[in-house]
Backbone as ProteinMPNN parsed JSONL, in Angstrom:
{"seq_chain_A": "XXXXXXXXXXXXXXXXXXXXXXXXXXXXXXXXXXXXXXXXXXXXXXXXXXXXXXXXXXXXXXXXXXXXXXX", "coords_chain_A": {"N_chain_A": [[5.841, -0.99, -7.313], [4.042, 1.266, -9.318], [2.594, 4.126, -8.977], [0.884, 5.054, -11.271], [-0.7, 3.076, -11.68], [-1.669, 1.449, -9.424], [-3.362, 4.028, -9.323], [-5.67, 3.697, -11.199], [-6.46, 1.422, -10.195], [-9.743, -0.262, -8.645], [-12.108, 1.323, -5.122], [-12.107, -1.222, -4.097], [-10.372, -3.463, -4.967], [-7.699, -1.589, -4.312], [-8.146, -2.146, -1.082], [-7.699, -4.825, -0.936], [-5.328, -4.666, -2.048], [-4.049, -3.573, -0.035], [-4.307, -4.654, 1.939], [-2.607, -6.886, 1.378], [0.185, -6.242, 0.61], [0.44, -5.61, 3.634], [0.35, -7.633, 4.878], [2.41, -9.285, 3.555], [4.268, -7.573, 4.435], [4.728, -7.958, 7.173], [5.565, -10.971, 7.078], [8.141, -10.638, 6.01], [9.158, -8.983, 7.827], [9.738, -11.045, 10.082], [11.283, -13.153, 8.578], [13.306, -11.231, 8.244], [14.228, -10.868, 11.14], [14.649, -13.353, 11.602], [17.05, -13.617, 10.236], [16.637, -14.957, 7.737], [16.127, -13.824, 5.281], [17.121, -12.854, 2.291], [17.678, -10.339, 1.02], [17.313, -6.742, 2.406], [16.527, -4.971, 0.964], [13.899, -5.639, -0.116], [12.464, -4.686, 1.729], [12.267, -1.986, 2.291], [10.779, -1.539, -0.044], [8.591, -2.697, 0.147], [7.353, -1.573, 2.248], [7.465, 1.256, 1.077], [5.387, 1.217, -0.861], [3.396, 0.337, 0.42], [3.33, 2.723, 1.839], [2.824, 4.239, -0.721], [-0.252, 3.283, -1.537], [-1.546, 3.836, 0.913], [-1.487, 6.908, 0.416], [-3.323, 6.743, -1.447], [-5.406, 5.876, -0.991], [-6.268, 7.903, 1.153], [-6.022, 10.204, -0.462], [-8.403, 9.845, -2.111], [-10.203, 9.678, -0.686], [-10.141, 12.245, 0.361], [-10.396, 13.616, -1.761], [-13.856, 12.549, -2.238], [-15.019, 13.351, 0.013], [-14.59, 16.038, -0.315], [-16.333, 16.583, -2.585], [-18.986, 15.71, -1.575], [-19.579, 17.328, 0.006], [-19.549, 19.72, -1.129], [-21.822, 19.15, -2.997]], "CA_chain_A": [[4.543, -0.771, -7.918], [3.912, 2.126, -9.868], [1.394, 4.854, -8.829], [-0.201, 5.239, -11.933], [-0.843, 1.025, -12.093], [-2.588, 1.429, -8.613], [-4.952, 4.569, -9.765], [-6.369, 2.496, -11.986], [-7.405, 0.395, -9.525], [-11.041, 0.226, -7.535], [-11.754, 0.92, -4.025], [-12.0, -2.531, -3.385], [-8.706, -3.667, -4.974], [-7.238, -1.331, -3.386], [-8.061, -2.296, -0.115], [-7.499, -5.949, -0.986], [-4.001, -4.834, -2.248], [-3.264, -2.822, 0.713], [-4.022, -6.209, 3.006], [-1.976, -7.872, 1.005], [1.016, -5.894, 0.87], [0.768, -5.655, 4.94], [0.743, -9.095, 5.593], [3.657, -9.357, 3.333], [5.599, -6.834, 5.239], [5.003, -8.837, 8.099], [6.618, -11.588, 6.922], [9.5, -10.11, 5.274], [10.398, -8.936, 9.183], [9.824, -12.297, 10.317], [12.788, -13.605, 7.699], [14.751, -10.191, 8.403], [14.829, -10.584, 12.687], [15.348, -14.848, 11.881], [18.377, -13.649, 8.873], [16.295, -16.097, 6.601], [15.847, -12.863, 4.318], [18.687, -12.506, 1.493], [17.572, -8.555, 0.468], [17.324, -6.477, 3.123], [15.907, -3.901, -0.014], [12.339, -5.895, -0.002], [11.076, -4.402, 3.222], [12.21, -0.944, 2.065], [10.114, -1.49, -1.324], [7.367, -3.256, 0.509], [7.066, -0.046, 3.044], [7.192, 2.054, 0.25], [4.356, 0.295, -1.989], [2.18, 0.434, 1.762], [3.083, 3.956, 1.698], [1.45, 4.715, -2.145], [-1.278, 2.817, -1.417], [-2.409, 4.813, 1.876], [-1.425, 7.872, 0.214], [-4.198, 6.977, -2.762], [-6.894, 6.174, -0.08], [-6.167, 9.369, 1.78], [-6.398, 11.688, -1.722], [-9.617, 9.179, -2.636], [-11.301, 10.05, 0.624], [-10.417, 13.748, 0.381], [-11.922, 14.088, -2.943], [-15.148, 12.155, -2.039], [-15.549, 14.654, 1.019], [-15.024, 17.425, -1.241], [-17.337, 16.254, -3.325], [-20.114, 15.38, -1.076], [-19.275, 18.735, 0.734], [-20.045, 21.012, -3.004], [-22.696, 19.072, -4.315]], "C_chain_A": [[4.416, 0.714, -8.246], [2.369, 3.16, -9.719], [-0.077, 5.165, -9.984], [-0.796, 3.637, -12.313], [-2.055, 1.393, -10.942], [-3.747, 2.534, -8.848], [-5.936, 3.849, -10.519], [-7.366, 1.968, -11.015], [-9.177, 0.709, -9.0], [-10.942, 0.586, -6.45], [-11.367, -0.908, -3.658], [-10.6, -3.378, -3.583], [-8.107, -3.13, -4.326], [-6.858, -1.899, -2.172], [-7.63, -3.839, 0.23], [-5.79, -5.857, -1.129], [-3.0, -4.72, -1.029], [-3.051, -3.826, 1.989], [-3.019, -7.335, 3.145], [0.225, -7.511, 1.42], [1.406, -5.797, 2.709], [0.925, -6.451, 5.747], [2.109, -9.354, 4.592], [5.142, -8.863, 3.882], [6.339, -7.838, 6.261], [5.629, -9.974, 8.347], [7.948, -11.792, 6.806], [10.708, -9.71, 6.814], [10.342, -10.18, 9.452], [11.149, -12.844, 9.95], [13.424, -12.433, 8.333], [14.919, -10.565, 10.102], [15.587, -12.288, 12.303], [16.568, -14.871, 10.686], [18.226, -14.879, 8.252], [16.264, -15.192, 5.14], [17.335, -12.307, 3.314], [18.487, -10.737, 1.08], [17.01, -7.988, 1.227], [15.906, -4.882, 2.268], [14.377, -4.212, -0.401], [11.815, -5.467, 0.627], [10.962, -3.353, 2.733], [10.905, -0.771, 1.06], [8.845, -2.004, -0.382], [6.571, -2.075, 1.669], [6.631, 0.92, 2.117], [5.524, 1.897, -0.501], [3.05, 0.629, -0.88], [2.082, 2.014, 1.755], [2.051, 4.98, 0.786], [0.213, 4.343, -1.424], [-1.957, 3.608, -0.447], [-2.171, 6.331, 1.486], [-2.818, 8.005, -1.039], [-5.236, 6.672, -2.253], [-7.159, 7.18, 0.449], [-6.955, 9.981, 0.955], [-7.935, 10.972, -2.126], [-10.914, 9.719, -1.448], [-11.835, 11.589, 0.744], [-11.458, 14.121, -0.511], [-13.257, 13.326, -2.635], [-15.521, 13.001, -0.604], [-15.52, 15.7, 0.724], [-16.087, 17.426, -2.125], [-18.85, 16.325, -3.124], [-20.414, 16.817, -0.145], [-20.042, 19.912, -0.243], [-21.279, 20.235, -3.511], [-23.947, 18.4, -3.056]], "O_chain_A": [[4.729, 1.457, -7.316], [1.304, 2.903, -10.28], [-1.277, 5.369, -9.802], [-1.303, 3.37, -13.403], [-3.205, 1.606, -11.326], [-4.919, 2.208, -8.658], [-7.046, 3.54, -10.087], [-8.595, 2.026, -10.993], [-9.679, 1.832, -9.032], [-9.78, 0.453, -6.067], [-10.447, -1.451, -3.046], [-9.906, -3.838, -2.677], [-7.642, -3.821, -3.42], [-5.687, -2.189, -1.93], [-7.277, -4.158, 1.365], [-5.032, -6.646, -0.566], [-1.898, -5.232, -0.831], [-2.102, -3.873, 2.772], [-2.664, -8.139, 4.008], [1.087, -8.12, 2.054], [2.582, -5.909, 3.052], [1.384, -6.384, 6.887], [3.03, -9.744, 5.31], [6.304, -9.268, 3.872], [7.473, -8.305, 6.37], [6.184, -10.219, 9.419], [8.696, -12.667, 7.242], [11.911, -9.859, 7.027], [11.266, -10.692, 8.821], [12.039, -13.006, 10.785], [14.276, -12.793, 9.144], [16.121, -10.514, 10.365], [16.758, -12.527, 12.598], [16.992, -15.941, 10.252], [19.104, -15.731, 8.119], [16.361, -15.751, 4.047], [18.265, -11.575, 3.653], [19.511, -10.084, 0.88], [15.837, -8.361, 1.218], [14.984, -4.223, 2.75], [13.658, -3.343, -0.893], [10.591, -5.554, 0.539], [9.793, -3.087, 2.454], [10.055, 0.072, 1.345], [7.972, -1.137, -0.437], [5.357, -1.895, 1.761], [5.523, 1.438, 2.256], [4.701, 2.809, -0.43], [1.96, 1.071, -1.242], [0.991, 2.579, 1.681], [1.189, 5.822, 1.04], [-0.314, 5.188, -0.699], [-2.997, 4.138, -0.836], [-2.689, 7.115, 2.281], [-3.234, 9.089, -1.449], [-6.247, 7.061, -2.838], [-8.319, 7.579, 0.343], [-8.12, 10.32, 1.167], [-8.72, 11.834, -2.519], [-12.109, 10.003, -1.536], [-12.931, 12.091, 0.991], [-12.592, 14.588, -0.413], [-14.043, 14.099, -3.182], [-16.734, 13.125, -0.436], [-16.252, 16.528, 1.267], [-16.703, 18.473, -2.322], [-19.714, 16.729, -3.903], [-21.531, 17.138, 0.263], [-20.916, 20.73, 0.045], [-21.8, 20.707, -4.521], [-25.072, 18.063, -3.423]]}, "name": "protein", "num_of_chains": 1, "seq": "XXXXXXXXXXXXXXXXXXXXXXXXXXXXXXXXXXXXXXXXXXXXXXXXXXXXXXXXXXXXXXXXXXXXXXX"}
């Protein structure tokens, strides 16, 4: 998933995405500990993707406390 796809988004997507992607992880080990999982390269990508995502709530939070901070 592509960072500038998720700016876009709302909070609320967001946070819907970021649920989504974390119950997916969870699965993905599930298959990887029971070696039901053929690409070992989904979790990486699915970590990653969890990663953006809390990195674009973080910077979303900052600026709305800078914000509310100056004005």
């Amino acid at each position: 998933m592509k960072f500038e796809k998720l700016n876009e988004m709302t909070e609320d997507e967001i946070s819907l995405k970021f649920f989504e992607l974390k119950e997916s992880y969870m699965k993905l080990r599930f298959q990887h500990a029971t070696a039901q999982l053929d690409s070992s390269a989904k979790l990486r990508d699915t970590r990653r993707d969890i990663a953006r995502v809390n990195t674009l709530i973080n910077q979303r939070k900052k600026e709305a406390a800078k914000a509310g901070a100056e004005g």
